[in-house]
LOVEXMI-174074 format. One record per residue (C-alpha): residue number from 1; residue in three letters; chain; z, y, x. Coordinates in pm, 1 decimal. Layout:
REM residues N
{NUM, ALA, A, {Z, Y, X}}
...
END
This chain:
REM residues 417
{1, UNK, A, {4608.1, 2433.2, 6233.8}}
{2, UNK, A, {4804.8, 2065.3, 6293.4}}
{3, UNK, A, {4589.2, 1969.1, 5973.1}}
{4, UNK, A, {4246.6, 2074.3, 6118.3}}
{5, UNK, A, {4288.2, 2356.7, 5854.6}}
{6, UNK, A, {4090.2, 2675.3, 6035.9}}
{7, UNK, A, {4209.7, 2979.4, 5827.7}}
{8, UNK, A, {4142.2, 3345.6, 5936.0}}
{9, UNK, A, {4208.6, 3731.2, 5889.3}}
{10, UNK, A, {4075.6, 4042.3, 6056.9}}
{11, UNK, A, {4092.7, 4404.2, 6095.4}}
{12, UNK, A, {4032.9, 4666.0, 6312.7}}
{13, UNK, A, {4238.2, 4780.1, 6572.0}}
{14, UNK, A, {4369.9, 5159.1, 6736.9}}
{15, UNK, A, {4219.1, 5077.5, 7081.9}}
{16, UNK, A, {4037.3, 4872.5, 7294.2}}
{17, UNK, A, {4238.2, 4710.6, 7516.0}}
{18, UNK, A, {4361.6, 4332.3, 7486.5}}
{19, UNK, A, {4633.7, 4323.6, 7268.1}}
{20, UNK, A, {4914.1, 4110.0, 7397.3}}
{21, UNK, A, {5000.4, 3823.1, 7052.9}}
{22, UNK, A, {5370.0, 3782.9, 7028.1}}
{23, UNK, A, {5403.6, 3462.9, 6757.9}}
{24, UNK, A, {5804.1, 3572.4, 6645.3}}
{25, UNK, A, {5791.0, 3261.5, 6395.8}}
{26, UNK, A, {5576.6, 3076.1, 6140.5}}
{27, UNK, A, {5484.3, 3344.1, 5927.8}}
{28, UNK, A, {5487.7, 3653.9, 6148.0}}
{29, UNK, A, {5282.9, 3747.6, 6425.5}}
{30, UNK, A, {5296.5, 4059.4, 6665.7}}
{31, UNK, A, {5041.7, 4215.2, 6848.4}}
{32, UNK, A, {5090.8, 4450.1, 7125.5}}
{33, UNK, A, {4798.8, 4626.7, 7249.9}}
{34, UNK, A, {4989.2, 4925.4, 7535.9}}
{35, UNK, A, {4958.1, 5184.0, 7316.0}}
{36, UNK, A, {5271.6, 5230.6, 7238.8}}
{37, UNK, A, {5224.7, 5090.5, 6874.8}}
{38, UNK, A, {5322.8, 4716.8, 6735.4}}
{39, UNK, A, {5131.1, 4614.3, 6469.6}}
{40, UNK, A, {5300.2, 4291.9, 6177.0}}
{41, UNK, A, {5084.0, 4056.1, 6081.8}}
{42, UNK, A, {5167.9, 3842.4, 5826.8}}
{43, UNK, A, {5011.6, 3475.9, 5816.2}}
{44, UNK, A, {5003.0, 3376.4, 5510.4}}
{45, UNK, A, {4722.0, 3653.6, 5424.8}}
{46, UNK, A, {4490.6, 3431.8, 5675.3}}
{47, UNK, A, {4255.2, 3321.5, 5454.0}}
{48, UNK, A, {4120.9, 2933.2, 5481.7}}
{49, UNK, A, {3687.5, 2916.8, 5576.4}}
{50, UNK, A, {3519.1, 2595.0, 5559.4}}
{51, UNK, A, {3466.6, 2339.6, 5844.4}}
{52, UNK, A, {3320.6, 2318.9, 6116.7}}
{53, UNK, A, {3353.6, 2696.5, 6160.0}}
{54, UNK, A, {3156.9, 2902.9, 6319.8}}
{55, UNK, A, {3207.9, 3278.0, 6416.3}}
{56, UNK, A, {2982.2, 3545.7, 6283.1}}
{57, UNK, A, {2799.9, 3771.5, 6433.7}}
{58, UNK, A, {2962.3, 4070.4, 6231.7}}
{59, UNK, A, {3323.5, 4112.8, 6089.6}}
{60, UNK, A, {3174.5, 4203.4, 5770.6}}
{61, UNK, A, {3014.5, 3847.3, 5723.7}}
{62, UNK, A, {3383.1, 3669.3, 5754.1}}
{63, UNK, A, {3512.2, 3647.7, 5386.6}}
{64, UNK, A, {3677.9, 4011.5, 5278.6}}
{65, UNK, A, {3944.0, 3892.5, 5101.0}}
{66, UNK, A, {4046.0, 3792.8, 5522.1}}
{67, UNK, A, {4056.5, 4154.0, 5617.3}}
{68, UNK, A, {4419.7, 4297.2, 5644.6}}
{69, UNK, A, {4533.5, 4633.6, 5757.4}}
{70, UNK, A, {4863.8, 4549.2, 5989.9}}
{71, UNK, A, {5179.6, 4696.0, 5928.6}}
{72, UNK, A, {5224.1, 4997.3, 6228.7}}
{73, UNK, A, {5537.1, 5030.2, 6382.7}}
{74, UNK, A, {5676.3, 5194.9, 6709.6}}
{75, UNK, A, {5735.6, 5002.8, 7031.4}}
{76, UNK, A, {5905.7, 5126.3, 7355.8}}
{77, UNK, A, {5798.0, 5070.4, 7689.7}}
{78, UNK, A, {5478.8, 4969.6, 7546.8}}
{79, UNK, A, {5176.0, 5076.1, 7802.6}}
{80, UNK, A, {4881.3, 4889.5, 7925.5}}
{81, UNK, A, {5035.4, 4735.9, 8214.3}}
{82, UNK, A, {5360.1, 4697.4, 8043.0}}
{83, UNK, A, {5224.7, 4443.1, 7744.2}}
{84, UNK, A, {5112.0, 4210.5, 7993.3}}
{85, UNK, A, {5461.5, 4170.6, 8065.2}}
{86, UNK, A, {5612.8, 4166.8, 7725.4}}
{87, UNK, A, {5752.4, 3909.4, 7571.4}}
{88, UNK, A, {6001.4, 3802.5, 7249.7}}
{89, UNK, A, {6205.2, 3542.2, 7227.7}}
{90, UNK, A, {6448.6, 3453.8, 6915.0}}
{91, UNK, A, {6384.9, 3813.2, 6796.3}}
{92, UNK, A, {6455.1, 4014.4, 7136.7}}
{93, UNK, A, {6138.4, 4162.1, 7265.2}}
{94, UNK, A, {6202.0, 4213.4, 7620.3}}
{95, UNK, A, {5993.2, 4446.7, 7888.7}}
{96, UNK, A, {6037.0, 4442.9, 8289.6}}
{97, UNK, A, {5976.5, 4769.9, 8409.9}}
{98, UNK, A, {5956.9, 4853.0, 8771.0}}
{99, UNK, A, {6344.3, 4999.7, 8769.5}}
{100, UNK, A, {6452.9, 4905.9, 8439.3}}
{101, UNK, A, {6504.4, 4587.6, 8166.6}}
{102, UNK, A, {6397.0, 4678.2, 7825.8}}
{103, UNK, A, {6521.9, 4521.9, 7520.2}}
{104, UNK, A, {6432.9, 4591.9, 7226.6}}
{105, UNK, A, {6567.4, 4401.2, 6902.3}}
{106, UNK, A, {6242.8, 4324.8, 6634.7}}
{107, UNK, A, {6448.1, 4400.1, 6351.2}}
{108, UNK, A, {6620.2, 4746.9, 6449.1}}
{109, UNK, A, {6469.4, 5097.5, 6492.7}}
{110, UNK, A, {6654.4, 5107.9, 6829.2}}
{111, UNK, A, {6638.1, 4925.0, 7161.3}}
{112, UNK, A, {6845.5, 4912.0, 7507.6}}
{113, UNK, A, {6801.4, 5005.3, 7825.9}}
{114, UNK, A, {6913.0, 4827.8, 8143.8}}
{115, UNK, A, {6862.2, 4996.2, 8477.7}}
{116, UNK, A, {7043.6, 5055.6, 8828.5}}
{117, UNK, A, {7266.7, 5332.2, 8846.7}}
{118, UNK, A, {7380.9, 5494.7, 9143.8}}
{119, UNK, A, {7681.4, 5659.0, 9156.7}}
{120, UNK, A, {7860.5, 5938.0, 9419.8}}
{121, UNK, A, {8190.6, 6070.4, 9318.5}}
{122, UNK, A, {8290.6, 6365.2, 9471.5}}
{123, UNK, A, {8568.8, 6479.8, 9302.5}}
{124, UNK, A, {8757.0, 6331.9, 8939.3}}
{125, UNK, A, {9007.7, 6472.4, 8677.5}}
{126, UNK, A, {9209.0, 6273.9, 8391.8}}
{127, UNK, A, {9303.9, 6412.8, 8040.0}}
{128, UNK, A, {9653.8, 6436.8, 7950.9}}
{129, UNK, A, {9695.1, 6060.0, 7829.9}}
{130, UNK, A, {9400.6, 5941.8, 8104.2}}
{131, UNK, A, {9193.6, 5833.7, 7796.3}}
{132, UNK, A, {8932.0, 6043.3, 7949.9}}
{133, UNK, A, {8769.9, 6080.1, 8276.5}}
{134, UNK, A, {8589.5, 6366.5, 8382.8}}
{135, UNK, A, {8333.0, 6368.8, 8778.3}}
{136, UNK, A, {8219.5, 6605.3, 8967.7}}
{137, UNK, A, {7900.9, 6323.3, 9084.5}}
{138, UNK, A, {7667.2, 6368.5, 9402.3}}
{139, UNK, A, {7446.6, 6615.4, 9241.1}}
{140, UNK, A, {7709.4, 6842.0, 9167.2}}
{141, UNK, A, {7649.5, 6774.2, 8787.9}}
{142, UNK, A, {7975.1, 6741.3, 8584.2}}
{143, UNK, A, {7979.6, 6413.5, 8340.6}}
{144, UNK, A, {8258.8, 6297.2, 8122.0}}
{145, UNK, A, {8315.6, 5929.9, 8027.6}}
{146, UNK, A, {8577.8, 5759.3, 7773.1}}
{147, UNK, A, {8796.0, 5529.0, 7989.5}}
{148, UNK, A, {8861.4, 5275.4, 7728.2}}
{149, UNK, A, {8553.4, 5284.5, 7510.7}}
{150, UNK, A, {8381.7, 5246.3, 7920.1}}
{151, UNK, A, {8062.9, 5473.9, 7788.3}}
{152, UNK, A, {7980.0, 5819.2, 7899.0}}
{153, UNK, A, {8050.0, 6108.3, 7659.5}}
{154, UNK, A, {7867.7, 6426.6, 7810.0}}
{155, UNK, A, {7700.6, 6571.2, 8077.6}}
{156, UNK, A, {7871.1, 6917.2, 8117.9}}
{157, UNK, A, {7676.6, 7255.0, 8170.0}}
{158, UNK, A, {7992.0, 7502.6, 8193.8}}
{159, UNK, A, {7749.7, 7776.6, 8205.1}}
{160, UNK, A, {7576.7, 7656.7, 8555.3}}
{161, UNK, A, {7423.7, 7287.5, 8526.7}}
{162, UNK, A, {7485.8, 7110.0, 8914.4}}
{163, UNK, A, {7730.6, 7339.6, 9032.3}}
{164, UNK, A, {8076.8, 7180.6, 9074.9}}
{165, UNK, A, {8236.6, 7076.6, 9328.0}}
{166, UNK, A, {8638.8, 7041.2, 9175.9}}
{167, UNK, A, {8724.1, 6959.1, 8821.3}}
{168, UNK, A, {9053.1, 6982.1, 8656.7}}
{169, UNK, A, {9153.6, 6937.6, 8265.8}}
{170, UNK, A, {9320.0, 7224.2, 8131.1}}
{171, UNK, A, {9381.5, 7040.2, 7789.6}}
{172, UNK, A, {9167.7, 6754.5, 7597.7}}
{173, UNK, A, {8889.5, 6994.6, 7579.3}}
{174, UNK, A, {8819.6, 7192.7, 7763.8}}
{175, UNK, A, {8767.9, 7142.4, 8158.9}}
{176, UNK, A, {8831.7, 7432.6, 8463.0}}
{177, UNK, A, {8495.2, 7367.4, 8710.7}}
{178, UNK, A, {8493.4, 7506.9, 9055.8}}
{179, UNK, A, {8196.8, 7612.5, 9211.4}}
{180, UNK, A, {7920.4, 7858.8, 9376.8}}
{181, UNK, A, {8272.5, 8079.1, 9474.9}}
{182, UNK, A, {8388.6, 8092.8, 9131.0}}
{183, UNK, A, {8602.3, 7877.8, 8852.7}}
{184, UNK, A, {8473.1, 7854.3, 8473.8}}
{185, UNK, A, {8695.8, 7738.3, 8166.0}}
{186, UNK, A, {8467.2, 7564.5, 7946.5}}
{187, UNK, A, {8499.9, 7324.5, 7619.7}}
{188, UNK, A, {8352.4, 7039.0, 7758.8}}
{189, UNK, A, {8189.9, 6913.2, 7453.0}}
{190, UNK, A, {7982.1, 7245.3, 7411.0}}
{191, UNK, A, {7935.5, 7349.5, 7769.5}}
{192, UNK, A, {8103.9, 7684.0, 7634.4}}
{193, UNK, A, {8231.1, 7920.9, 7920.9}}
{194, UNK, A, {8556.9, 8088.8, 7762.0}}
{195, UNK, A, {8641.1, 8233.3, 8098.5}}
{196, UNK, A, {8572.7, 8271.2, 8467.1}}
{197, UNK, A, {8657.7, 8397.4, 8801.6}}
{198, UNK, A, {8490.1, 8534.5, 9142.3}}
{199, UNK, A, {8691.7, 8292.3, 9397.1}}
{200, UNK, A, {8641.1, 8306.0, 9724.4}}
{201, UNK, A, {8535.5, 8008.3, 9987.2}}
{202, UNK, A, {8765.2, 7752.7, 9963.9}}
{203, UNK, A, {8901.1, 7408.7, 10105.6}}
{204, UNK, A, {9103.3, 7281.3, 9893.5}}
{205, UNK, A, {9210.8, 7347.9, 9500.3}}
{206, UNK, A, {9475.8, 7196.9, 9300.2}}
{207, UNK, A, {9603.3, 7272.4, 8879.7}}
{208, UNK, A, {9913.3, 7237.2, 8762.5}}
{209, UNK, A, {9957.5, 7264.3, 8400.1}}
{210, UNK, A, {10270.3, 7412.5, 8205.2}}
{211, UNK, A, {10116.1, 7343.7, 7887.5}}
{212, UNK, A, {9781.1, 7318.5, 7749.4}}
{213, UNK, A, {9565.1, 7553.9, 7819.1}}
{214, UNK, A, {9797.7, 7751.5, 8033.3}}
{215, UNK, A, {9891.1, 7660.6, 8377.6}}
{216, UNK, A, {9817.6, 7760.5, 8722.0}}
{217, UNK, A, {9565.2, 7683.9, 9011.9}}
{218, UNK, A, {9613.7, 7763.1, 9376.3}}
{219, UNK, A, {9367.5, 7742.6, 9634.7}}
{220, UNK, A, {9326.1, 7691.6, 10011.7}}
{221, UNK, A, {9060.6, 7945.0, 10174.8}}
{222, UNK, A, {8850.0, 7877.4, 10425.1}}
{223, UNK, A, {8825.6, 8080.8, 10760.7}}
{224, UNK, A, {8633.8, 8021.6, 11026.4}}
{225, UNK, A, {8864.3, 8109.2, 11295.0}}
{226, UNK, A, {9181.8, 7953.8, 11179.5}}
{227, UNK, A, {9275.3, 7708.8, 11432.9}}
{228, UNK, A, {9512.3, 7491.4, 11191.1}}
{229, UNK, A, {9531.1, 7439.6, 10826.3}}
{230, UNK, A, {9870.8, 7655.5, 10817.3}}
{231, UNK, A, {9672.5, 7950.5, 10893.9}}
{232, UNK, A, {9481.1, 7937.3, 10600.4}}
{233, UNK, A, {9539.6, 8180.0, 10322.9}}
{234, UNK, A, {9644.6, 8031.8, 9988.6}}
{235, UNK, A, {9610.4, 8229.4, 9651.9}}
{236, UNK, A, {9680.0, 8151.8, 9300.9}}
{237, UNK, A, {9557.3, 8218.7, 8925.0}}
{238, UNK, A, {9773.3, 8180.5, 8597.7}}
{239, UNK, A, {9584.2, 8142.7, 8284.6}}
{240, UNK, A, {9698.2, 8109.6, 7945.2}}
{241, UNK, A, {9519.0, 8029.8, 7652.1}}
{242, UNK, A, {9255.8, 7936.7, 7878.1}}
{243, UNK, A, {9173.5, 8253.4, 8015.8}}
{244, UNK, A, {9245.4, 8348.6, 8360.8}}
{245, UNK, A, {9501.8, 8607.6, 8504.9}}
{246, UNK, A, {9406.2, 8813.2, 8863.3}}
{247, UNK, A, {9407.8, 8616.9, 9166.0}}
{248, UNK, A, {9727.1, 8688.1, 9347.1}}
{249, UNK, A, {9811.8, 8607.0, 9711.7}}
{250, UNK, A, {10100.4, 8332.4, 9820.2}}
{251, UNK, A, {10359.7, 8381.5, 10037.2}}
{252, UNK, A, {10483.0, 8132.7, 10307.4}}
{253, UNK, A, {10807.5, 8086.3, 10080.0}}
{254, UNK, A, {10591.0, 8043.0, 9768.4}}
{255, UNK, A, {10338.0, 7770.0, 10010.6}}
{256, UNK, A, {10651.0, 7515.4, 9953.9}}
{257, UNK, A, {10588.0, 7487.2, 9621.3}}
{258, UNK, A, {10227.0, 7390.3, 9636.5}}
{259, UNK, A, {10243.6, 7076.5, 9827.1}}
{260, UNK, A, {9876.6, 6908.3, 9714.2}}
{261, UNK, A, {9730.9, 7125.5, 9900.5}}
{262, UNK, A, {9972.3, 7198.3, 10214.0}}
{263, UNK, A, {9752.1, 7076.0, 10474.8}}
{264, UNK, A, {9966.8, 7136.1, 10769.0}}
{265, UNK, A, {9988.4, 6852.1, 10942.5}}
{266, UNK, A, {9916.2, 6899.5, 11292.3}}
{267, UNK, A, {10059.3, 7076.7, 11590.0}}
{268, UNK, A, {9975.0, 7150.2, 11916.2}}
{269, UNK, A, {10018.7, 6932.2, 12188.8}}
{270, UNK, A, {10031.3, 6966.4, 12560.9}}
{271, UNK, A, {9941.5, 6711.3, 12802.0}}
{272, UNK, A, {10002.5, 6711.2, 13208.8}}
{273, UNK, A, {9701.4, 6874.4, 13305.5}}
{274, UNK, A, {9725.9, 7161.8, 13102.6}}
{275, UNK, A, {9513.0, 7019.3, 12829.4}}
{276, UNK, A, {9572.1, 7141.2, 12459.1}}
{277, UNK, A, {9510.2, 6881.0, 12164.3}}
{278, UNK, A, {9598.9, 6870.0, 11817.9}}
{279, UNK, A, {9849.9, 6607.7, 11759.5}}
{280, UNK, A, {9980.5, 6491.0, 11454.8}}
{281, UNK, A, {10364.9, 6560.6, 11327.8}}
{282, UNK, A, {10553.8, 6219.0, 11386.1}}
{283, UNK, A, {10893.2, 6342.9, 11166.7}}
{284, UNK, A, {10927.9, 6261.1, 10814.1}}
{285, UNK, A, {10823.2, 6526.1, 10567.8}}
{286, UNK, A, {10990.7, 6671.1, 10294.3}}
{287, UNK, A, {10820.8, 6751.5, 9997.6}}
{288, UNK, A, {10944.0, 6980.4, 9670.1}}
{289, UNK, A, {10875.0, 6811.0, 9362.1}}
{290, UNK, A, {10864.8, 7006.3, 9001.7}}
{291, UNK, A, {10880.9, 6826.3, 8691.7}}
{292, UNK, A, {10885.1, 7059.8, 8388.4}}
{293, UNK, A, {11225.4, 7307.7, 8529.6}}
{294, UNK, A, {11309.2, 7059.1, 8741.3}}
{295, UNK, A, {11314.3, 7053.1, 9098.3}}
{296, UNK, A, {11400.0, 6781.4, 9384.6}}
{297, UNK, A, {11355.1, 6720.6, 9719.2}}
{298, UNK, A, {11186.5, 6393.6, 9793.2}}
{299, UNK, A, {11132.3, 6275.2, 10209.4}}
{300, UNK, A, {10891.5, 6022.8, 10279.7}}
{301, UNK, A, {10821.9, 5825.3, 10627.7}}
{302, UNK, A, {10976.9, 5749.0, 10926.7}}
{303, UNK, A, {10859.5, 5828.8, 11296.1}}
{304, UNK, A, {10589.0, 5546.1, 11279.1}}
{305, UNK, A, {10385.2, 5766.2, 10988.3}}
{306, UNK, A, {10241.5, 6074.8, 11003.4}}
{307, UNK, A, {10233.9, 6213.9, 10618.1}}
{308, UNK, A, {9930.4, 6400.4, 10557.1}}
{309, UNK, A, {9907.7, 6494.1, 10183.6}}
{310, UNK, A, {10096.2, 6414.0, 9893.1}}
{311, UNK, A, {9976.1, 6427.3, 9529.9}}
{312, UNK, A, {10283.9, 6384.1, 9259.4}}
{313, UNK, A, {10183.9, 6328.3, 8901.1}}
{314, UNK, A, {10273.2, 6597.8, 8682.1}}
{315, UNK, A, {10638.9, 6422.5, 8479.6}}
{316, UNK, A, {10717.0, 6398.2, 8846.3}}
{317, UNK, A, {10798.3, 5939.3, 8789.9}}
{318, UNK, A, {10470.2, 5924.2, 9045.2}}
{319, UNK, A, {10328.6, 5976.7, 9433.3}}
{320, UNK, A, {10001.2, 5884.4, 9592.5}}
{321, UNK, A, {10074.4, 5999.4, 9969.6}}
{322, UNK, A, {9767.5, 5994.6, 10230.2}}
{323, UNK, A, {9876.6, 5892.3, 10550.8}}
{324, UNK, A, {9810.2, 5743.7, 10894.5}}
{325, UNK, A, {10012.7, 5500.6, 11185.2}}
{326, UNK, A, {10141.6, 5733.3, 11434.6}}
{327, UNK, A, {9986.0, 5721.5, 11764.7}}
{328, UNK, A, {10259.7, 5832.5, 12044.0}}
{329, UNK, A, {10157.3, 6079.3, 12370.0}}
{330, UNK, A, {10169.4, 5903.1, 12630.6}}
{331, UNK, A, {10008.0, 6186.5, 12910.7}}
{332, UNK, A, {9646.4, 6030.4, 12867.9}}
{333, UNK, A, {9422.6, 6225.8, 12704.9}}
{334, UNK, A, {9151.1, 5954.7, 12606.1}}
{335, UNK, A, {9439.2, 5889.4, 12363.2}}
{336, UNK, A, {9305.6, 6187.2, 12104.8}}
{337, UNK, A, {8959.4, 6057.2, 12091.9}}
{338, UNK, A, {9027.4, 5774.0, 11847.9}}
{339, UNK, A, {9164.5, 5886.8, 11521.9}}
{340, UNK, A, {9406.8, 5610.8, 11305.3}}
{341, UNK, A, {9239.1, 5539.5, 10989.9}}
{342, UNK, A, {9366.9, 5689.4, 10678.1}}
{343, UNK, A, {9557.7, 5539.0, 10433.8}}
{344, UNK, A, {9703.4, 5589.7, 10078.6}}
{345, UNK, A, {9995.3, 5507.9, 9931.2}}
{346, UNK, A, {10172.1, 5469.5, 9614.9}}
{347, UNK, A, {10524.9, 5553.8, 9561.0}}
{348, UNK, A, {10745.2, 5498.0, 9260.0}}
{349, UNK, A, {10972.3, 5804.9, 9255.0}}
{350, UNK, A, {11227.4, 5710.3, 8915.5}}
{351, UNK, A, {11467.6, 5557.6, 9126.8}}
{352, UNK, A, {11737.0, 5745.0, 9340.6}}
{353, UNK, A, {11501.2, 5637.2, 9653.0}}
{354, UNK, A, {11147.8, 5626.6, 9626.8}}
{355, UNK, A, {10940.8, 5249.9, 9611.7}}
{356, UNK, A, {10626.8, 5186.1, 9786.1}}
{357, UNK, A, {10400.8, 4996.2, 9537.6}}
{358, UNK, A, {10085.3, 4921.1, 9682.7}}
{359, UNK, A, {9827.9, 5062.2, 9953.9}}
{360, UNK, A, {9495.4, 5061.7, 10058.7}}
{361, UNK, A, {9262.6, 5193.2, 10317.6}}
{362, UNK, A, {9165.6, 5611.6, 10208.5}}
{363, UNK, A, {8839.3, 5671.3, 10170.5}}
{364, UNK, A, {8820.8, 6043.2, 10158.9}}
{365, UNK, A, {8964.3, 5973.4, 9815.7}}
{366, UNK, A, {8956.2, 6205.7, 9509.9}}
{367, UNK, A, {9275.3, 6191.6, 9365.5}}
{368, UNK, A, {9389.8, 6282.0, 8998.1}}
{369, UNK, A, {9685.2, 6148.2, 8752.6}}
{370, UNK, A, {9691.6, 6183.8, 8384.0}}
{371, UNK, A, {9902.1, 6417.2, 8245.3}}
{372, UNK, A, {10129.6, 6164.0, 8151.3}}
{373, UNK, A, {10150.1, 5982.6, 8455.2}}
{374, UNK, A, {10038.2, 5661.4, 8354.0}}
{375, UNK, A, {9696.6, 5634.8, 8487.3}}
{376, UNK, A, {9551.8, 5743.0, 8825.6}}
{377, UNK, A, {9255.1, 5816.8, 8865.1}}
{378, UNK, A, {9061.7, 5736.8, 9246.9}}
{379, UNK, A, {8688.1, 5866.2, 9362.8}}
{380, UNK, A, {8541.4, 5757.6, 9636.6}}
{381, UNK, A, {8164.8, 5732.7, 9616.4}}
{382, UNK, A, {8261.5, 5468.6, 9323.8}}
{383, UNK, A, {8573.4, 5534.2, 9065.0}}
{384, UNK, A, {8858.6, 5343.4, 8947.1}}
{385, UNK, A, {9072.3, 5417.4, 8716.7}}
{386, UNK, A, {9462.7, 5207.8, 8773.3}}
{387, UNK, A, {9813.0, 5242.4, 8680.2}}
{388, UNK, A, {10066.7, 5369.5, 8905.9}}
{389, UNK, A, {10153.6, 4964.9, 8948.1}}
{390, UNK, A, {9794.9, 4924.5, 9089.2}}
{391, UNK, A, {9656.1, 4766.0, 8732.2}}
{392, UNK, A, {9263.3, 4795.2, 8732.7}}
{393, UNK, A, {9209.4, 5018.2, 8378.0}}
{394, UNK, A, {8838.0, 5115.9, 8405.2}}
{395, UNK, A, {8546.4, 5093.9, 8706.1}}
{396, UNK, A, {8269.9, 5252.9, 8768.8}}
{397, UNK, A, {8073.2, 5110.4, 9125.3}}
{398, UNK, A, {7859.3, 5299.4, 9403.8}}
{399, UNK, A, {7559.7, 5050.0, 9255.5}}
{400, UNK, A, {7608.6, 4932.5, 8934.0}}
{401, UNK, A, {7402.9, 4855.4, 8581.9}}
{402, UNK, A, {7402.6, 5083.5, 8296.0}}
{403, UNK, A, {7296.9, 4941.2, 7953.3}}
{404, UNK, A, {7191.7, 5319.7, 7740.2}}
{405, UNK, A, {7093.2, 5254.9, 7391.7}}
{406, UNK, A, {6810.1, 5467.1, 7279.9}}
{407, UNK, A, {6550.8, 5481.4, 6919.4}}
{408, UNK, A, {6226.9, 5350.8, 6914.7}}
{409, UNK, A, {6089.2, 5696.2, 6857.8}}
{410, UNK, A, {5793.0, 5804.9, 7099.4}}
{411, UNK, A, {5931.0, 5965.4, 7406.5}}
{412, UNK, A, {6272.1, 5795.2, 7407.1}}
{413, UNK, A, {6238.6, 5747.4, 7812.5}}
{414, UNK, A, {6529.9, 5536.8, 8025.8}}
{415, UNK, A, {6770.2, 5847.3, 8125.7}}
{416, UNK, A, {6657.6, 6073.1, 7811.1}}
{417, UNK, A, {6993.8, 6020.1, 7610.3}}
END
């Protein structure tokens, strides 16, 4: 000590190896030794020798009102190589792992975990107020996250765990997953299947809700030999109370009303030397818009667009249109090997003519409004979550850091909870 003091206590310890001596303040001292244990020692139980001292050649001959039996506790991340590492400063014991940060508050039975996460978004859905978000992610594994709390909720099972590929809500809880050629109603929260469906191959899905729990989902299915999207078959599936009707065929008529998923946007082309290409419509497109028992006509583009897609949100006030610049024929062929880039649009549609708001480059987005139509929802390897004005609500990036809380119980692993 400053005072030339030499006071001392001893025990024994749970292993061998070189425990790592974390000195929190003046009367508390940690020790570390990989085990996964911490063990308290308190100073003021050293017990004061006389000088000069000299160290014993036995424990047992130090004084043994000096021995002490630590107080055990539990500490995470703590292995042999890891305690060399450790460290705690102003009460935060922290731990560098190869791939993760872990901190670990002294005084609380729990600690954090901050690690890389890497995330692929392949396909998105928002409750009816977009206060949830629900992800169809890289792995096929369904997750869904609270948008304004910015934490995830559950990892969904719906009966197969990895298996989606589309996700819709069919009410605040429960979620309609496509995959593996079928579609499964489950309660999100539970992983519950209350119903499902044989579907065959498809290309493209889209739900449209008349209430909750009751709506109806029409699909695009694939063929192999269909030379255009307009060849393709579309079907549809009413369910109420979450559980599905039979699948029933559309007709061309009934097509118009399904306009997510018309994909018809090409036509064949003929150039001079008897070539045949696929060219893009140039002439504005019309699209039917329901809202409730309401129906309207709304046109979008001119002859310098070519409309591809267009996704209206469900009161009808909203568009998000996918798009390209036209490209005119001019007889040369070369023309058709460069495809325009893809864009997306948003379109205020409460006015008697609709507004562009904002756009930005498409990104083989995955598209999906709230059932109010206040929040849109866009996938695209990362996820954002905006108003229909364009006002960033909630982000989640391709590479990003994820802070999990966990307990200090044994086993508690990054990724575990």
């Amino acid at each position: 000590l400053d005072s030339g003091e030499v006071r001392i206590m001893w025990g024994e310890a749970e292993s061998k190896l070189r425990p790592r001596m974390h000195v929190v303040d003046d009367r508390r001292i940690l020790l570390e030794d990989g085990s996964g244990a911490g063990f308290w020692l308190d100073v003021d139980a050293a017990v004061a020798v006389p000088t000069p001292f000299e160290y014993p050649k036995t424990l047992e001959e130090l004084p043994p009102e000096s021995r002490v039996s630590p107080h055990r506790v539990t500490l995470p991340a703590s292995t042999a190589p890891s305690r060399r590492r450790a460290s705690v400063v102003a009460g935060l014991r922290a731990v560098p792992l190869e791939q993760a940060l872990i901190l670990d508050p002294i005084e609380s039975d729990r600690h954090a975990v901050l690690q890389a996460s890497s995330l692929l978004v392949r396909a998105v859905a928002l409750d009816s107020t977009g206060a949830r978000v629900a992800m169809v992610l890289g792995d096929s594994s369904v997750v869904v996250e609270d948008v304004d709390a910015g934490r995830r909720l559950q990892t969904v099972s719906c009966g197969k765990q990895g298996s989606g590929s589309s996700v819709f809500f069919t009410d605040d809880d429960h979620l309609l997953v496509i995959g593996d050629q079928s579609a499964r109603i489950c309660a999100w929260r539970s992983g519950e299947v209350v119903s499902e469906l044989s579907l065959p191959a498809t290309t493209r899905e889209h739900l449209r809700l008349s209430g909750p729990g009751e709506g109806a989902l029409a699909i695009l299915i694939q063929d192999g030999d269909a030379e255009d999207e307009s060849e393709l078959e579309m079907s549809q599936v009413r369910f109420t109370g979450n559980r599905f009707g039979a699948l029933e065929a559309v007709d061309k008529a009934g097509r118009d009303e399904w306009p997510e998923i018309d994909g018809d946007d090409k036509t064949l082309a003929i150039d001079g030397k008897g070539r045949r290409y696929r060219q893009p419509k140039a002439n504005a497109r019309e699209f039917d818009i329901l809202s409730g028992e309401d129906k309207r006509t709304v046109k979008f583009a001119d002859e310098k667009q070519d409309v591809l897609l267009m996704l209206p949100s469900p009161e009808g006030g909203w568009a998000i249109i996918e798009h390209r610049n036209h490209i005119p024929y001019d007889g040369y062929g070369d023309e058709y090997y460069y495809t325009n880039p893809r864009l997306s649009s948003v379109w205020d549609l409460r006015g008697e003519i609709p507004t562009l708001m904002w756009t930005q480059p498409d990104r083989n987005l995955g598209l999906s409004w709230s059932g109010d139509g206040a929040r849109l929802a866009l996938g695209s390897s990362d996820l954002r979550v905006v108003t229909g004005t364009g006002e960033l609500i909630y982000e989640r990036r391709v590479q990003d850091l994820e802070l999990q809380e966990l307990p200090d119980e044994p086993g508690a692993q990054p990724g575990s909870q």
